[in-house]
C-alpha positions as MATLAB code, in Angstrom:
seq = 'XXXXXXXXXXXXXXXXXXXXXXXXXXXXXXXXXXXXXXXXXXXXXXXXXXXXXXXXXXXXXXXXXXXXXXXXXXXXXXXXXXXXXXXXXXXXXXXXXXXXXXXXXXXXXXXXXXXXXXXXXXXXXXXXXXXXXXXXXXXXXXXXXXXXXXXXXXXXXXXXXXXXXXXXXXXXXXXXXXXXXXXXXXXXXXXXXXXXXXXXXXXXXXXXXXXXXXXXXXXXXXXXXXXXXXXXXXXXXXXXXXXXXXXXXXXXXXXXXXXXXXXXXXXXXXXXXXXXXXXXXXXXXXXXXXXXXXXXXXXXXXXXXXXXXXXXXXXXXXXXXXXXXXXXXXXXXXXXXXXXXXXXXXXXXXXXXXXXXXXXXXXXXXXXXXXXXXXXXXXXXXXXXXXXXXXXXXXXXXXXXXXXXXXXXXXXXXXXXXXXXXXXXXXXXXXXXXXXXXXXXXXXXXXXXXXXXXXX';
ca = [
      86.204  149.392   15.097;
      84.726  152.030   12.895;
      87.916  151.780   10.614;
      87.409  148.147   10.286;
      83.865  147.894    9.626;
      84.670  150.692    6.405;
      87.002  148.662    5.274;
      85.155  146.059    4.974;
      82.376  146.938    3.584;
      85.093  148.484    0.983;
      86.404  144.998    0.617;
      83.207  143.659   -0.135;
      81.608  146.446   -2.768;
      84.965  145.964   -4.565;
      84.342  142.018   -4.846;
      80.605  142.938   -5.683;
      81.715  145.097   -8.697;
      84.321  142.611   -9.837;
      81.077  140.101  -10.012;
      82.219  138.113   -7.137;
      80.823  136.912   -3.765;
      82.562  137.325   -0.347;
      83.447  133.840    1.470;
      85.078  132.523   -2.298;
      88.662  132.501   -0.859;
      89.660  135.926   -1.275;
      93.145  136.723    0.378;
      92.722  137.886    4.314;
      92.823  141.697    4.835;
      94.429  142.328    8.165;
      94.160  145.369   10.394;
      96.401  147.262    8.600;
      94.483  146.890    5.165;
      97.223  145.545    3.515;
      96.853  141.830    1.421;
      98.735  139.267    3.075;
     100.881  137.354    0.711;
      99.906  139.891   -2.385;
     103.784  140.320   -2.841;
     104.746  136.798   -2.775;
     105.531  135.330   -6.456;
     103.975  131.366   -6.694;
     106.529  129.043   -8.658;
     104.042  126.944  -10.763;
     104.877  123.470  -11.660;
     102.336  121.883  -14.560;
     101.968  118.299  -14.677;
     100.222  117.491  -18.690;
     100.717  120.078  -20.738;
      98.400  118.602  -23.224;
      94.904  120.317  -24.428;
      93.423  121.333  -21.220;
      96.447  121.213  -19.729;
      97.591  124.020  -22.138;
      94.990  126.027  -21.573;
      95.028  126.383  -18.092;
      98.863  127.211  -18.930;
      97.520  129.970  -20.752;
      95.510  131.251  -17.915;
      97.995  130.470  -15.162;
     100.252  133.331  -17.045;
      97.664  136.207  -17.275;
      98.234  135.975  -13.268;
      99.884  138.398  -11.837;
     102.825  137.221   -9.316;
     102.849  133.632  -10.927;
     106.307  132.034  -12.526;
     106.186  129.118  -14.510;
     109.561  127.352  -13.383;
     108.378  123.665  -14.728;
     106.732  121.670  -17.285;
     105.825  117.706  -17.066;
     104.037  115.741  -20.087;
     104.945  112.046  -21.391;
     104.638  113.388  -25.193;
     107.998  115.376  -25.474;
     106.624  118.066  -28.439;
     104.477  118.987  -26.154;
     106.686  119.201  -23.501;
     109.355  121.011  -24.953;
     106.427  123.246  -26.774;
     107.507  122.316  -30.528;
     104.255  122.336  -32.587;
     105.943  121.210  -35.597;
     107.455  118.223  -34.229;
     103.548  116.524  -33.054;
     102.629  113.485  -34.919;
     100.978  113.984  -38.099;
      98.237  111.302  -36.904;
      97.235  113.302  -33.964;
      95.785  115.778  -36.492;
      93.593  113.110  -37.652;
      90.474  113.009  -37.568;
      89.736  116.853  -38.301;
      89.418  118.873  -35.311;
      91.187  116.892  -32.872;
      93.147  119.585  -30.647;
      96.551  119.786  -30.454;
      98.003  122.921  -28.664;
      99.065  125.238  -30.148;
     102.061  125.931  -27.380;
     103.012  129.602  -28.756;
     102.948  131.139  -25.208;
     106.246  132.992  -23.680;
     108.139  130.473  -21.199;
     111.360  131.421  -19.604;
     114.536  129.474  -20.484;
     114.935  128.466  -17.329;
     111.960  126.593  -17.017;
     112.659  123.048  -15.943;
     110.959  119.915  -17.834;
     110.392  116.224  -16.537;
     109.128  113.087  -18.122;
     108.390  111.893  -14.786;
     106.142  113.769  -12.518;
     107.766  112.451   -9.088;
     111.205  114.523  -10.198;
     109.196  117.922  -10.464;
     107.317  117.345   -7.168;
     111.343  116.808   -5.972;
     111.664  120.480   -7.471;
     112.670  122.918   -4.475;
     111.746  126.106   -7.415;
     108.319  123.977   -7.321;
     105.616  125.797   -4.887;
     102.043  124.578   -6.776;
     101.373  122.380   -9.476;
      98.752  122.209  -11.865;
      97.356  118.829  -12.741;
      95.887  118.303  -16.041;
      96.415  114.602  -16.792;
      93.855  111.871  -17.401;
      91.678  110.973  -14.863;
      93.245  107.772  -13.874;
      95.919  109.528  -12.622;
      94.727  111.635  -10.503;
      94.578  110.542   -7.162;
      98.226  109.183   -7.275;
      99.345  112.916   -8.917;
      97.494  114.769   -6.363;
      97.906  112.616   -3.566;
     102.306  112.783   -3.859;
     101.727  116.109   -4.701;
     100.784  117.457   -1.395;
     102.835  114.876    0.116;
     105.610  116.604   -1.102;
     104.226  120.161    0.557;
     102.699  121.363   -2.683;
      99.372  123.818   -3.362;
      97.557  121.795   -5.965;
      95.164  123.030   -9.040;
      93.452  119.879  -10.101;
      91.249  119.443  -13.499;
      88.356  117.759  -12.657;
      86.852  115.121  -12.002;
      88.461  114.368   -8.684;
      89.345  111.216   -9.388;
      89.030  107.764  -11.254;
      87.000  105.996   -8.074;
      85.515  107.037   -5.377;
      88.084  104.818   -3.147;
      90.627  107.650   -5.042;
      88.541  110.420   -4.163;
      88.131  110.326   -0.591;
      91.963  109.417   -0.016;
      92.726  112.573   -1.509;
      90.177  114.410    0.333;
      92.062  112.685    3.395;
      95.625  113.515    2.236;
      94.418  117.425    1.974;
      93.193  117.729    5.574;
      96.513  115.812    6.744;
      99.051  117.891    5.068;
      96.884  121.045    5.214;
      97.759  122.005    1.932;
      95.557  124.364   -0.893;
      93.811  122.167   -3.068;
      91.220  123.563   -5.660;
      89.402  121.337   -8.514;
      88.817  123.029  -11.986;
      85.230  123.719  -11.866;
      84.841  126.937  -13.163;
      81.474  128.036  -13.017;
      81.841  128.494   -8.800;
      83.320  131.545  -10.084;
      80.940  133.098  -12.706;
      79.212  136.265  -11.592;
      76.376  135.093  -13.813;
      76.025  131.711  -11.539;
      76.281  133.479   -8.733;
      73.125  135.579   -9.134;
      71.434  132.305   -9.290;
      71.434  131.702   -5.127;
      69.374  134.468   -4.569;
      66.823  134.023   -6.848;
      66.636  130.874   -4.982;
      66.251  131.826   -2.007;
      63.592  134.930   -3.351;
      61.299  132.064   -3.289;
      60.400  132.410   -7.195;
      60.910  129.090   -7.801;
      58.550  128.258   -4.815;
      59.356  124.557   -3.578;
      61.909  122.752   -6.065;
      60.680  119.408   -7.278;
      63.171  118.791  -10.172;
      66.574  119.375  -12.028;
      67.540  118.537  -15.544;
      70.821  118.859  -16.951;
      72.352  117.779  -20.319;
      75.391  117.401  -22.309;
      75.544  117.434  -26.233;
      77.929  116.646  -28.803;
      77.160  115.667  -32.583;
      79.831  112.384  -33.167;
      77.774  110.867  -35.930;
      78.890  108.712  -37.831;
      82.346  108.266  -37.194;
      83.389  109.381  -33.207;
      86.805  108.457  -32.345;
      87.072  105.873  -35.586;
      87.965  102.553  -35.577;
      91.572  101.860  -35.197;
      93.850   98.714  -34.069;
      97.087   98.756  -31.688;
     100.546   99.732  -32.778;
     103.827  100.819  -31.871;
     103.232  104.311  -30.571;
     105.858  107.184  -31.607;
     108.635  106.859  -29.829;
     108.826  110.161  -28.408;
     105.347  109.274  -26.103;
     105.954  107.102  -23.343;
     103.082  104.737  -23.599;
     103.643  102.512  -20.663;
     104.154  105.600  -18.229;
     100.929  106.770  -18.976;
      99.009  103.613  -18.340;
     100.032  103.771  -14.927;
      98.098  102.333  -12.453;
      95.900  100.533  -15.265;
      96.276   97.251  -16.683;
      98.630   97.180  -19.577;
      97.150   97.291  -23.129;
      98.581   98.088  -26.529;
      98.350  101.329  -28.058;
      96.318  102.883  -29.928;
      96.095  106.106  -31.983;
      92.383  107.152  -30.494;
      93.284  106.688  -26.632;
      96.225  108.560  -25.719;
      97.244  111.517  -25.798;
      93.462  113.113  -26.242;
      90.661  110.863  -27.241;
      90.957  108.952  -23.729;
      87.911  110.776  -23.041;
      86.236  107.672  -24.182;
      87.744  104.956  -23.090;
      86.228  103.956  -19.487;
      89.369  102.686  -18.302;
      90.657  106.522  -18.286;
      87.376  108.882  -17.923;
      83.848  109.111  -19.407;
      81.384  111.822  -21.101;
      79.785  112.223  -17.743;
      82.912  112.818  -15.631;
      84.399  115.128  -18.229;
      81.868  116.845  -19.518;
      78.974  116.329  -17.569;
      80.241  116.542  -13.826;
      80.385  120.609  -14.720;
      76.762  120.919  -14.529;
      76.609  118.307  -11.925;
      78.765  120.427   -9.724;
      76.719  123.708  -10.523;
      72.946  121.762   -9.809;
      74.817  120.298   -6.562;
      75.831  123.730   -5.553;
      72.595  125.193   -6.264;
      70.088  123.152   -5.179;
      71.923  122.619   -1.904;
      72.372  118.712   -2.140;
      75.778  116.790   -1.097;
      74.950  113.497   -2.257;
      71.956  111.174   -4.051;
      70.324  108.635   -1.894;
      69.555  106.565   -5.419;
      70.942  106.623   -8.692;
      69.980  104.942  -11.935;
      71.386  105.108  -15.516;
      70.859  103.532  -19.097;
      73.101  103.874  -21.856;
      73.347  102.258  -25.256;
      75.845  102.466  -28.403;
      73.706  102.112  -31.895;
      74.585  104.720  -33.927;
      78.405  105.828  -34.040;
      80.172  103.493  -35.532;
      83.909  103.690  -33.315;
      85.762  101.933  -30.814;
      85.009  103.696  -27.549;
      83.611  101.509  -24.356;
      81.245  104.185  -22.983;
      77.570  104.939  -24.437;
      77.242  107.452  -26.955;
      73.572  108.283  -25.019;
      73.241  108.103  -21.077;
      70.292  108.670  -18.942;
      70.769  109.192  -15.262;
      68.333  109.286  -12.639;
      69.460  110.849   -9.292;
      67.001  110.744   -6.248;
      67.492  112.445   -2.893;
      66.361  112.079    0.711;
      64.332  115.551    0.193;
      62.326  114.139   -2.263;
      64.308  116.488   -5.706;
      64.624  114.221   -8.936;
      68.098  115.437  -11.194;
      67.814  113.321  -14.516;
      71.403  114.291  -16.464;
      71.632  113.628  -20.414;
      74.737  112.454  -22.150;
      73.990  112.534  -26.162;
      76.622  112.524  -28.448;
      74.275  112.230  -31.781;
      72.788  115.274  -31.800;
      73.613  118.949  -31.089;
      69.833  119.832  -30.766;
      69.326  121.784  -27.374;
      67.407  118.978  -25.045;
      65.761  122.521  -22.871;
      63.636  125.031  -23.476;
      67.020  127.477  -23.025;
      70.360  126.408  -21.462;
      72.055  123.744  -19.974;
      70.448  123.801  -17.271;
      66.862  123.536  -15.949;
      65.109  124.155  -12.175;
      61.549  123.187  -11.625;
      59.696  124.716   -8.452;
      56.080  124.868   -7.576;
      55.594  128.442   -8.755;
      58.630  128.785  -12.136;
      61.128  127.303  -13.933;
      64.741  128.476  -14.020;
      66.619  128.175  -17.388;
      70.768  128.532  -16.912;
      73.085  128.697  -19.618;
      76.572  130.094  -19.315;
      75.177  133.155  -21.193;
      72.553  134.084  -19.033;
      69.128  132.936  -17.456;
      65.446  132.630  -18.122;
      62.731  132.429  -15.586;
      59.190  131.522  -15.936;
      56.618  131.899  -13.939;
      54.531  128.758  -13.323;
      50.507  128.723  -14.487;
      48.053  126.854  -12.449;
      47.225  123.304  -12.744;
      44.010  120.783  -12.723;
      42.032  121.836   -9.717;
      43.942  125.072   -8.970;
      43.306  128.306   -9.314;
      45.857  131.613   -9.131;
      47.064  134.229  -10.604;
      50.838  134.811  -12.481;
      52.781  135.011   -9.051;
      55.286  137.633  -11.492;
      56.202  138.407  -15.094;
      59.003  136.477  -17.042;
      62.831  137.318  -16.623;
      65.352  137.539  -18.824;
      69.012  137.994  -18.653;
      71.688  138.069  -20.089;
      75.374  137.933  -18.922;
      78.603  139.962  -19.940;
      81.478  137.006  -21.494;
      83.408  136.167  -18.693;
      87.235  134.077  -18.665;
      86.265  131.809  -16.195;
      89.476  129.554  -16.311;
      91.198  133.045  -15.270;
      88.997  133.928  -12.891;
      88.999  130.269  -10.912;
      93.109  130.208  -11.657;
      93.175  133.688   -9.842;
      91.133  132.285   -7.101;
      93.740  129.706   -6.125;
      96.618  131.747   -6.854;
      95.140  134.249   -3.966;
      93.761  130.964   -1.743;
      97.538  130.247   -1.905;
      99.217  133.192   -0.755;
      95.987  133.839    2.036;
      95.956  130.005    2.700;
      92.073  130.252    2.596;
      89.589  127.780    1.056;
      89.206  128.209   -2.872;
      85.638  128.448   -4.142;
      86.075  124.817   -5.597;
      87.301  122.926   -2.268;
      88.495  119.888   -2.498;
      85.267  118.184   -0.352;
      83.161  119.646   -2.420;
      84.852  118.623   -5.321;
      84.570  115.319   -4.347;
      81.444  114.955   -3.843;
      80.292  116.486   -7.344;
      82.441  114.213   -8.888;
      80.922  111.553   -7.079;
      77.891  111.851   -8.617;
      79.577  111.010  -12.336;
      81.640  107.973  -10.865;
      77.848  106.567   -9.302;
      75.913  106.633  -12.638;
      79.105  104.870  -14.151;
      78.272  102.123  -11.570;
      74.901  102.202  -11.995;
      75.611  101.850  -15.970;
      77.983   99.432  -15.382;
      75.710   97.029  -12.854;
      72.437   97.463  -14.376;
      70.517   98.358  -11.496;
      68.743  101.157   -9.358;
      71.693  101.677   -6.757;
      70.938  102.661   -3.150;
      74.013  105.260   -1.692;
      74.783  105.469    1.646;
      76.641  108.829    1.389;
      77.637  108.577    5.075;
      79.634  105.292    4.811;
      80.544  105.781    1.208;
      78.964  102.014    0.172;
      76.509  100.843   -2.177;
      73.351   99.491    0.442;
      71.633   96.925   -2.183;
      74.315   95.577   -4.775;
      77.899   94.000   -3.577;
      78.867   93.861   -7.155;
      78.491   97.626   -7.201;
      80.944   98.309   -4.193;
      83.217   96.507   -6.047;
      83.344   98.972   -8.788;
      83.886  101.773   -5.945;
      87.812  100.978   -6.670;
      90.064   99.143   -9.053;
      93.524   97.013   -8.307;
      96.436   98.838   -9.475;
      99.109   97.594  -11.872;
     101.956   97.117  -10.084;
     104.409   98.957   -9.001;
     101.670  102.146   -8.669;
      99.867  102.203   -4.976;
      98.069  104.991   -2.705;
];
């Protein structure tokens, strides 16, 4: 008993140091004190080996005990890893990424144009999914259908319909499912509980959030279908969505802003939503309202290049999020992030904090409840760090830091104020039932029909 209760407490100064919490999905220590599964090597399987899908490559082999045994993408330079043979165009405009694809692979890694033959792959024990949204729910769904540990990018999924189906197909199958939202896994976020719960912020009233990007004046550009290179295999990556022609500023990156395939909040944005949820202790908005316009950037996309979003809860909290992509002006006083209680205000950035004390107000009268706070945080390889987390969740079968309900439900918050956009209206969310209360055109929205011959 003694033994035990040292080692633990071993176990848990050792996380402490590494800037980790206990309870994040850490492998089991058993009686013994040995790691259970720390010997075991995990056969990776990466589905989109595109930009993010690259770089969680990257991280995947900085793991120790990982093999990469197979690579899946639609654009064959990218699967084969041949920088020189990408498409001049997808250069264009400056600064669009294309991988760079000069890590180390064995030659005996296995490649597929079509994800459903690696998932067949008996060398296959996990798969990372880094494909655009629209396909995830189908990819992640098969995937533990076919008995594999998935790494999923975020967001979740396309719908909410999606979402919850793979939420359900986890719990069936029992398999390890974590969702790419790195920050559960900062040391620097994690300080930011127990200032919480210190009481500094005294009773929390309201959250803002934002996300900025600078596309003036020309975005994604202005460009009309055509043939797409012959080596990308257009209709494949359509999928489940209605069939369109191509064109050079969807597929295989700028996607992004087409709403067909993903949005600024769900990309971008559902990182801080995930972090606020987290925080502030709050599964799901009871309301949620959003504005968005398009007057400024002159391009093709379908989504707003500004969004406001409103979210209300049952406790009474406001979260407004910010979308701008025409300016790169900081919207907060510091960070990304802002916290509003009765007695300070918290100021997050991925570089470190800032808390305020609050001053009194009309009719009140007290004194500085503490002085100011600053800190700031050592760099940290988060995408390492949350890829190490599921790599040990899969050999101790424990629940990563980023589960798969959680997941869910911070992407859920994205795919409502894309309704909300979308309808025009104040939307009432019945988080129990999963169904828009006030709006029948919104529940509509909560799911799409799938080009044949695709299907959950």
């Amino acid at each position: 008993m003694i033994n035990t209760t040292r080692r633990d407490f071993i176990k848990k100064s050792s996380l402490a140091a590494a800037g980790l919490t206990v309870g994040m999905g850490f492998p089991t220590i058993d009686v013994k004190g040995s790691i259970i599964g720390a010997n075991e090597r995990i056969r990776m399987g990466f589905i989109g080996v595109g930009n993010r899908g690259s770089q969680l490559l990257e991280a995947f082999l900085k793991v120790p005990g990982v093999k990469v045994t197979a690579l899946c993408d639609l654009y064959k330079p990218y699967l084969y890893r041949n920088y020189s043979q990408v498409d001049p165009r997808y250069f264009l405009p400056k600064g669009r990424p294309v991988p760079q694809m000069k890590e180390q692979l064995g030659s005996d890694v296995a490649r597929y144009e079509d994800y459903r033959r690696l998932l067949d792959d008996k060398n296959v024990d996990a798969v990372c999914i880094a494909t655009p949204d629209h396909w995830h729910a189908l990819q992640a769904i098969d995937s533990v259908n076919a008995g594999k540990d998935v790494y999923l990018e975020k967001p979740v999924s396309m719908t909410i319909h999606e979402g919850r189906k793979i939420v359900d197909a986890v719990k069936r199958t029992n398999r390890i499912v974590s969702v790419g939202y790195i920050r559960r896994c900062s040391a620097l976020y994690n300080k930011i509980p127990e200032i919480i719960k210190s009481g500094k912020l005294g009773e929390i009233s309201m959250i803002s959030s934002h996300y900025y990007s600078n596309m003036t004046p020309d975005g994604i550009g202005r460009m009309k279908p055509e043939i797409p290179p012959e080596d990308f295999n257009w209709d494949m990556w359509l999928g489940p969505r209605a069939y369109r022609e191509y064109q050079y500023n969807i597929a295989p990156y700028m996607f992004r802003w087409w709403k067909d395939y993903s949005s600024q909040i769900a990309n971008n944005g559902s990182h801080y939503i995930d972090v606020v949820q987290w925080l502030i202790g709050e599964n799901a908005p009871s309301a949620i309202t959003a504005v968005g316009s398009n007057h400024i950037i002159k391009d093709d996309r379908d989504i707003p290049e500004n969004m406001e979003i409103t979210y209300e809860f049952a406790s009474g909290k406001l979260f407004n999020f910010r979308v701008c992509e025409t300016t790169t002006v900081p919207g907060l006083k510091y960070g990304n992030i802002e916290i509003i209680g009765t007695k300070g205000s918290l100021y997050i950035s991925d570089t470190g904090y800032r808390l305020y004390p609050a001053r009194s107000g009309q009719f009140q009268s007290w004194d500085k409840p503490y002085e100011a706070e600053e800190y700031d945080s050592p760099k940290e390889d988060l995408a390492f760090k949350h890829v190490s987390n599921f790599i040990d969740c899969v050999k101790s079968r424990q629940t990563p830091v980023s589960s798969i309900e959680q997941s869910f439900r911070s992407s859920s918050f994205a795919l409502l104020a894309n309704i909300a956009l979308e309808v025009k209206q104040r939307i009432i969310w019945d988080s129990i039932n999963e169904r828009v209360t006030n709006c029948d055109e919104a529940n509509k929205l909560l799911h799409y029909e799938y080009r044949k011959p695709w299907s959950l």
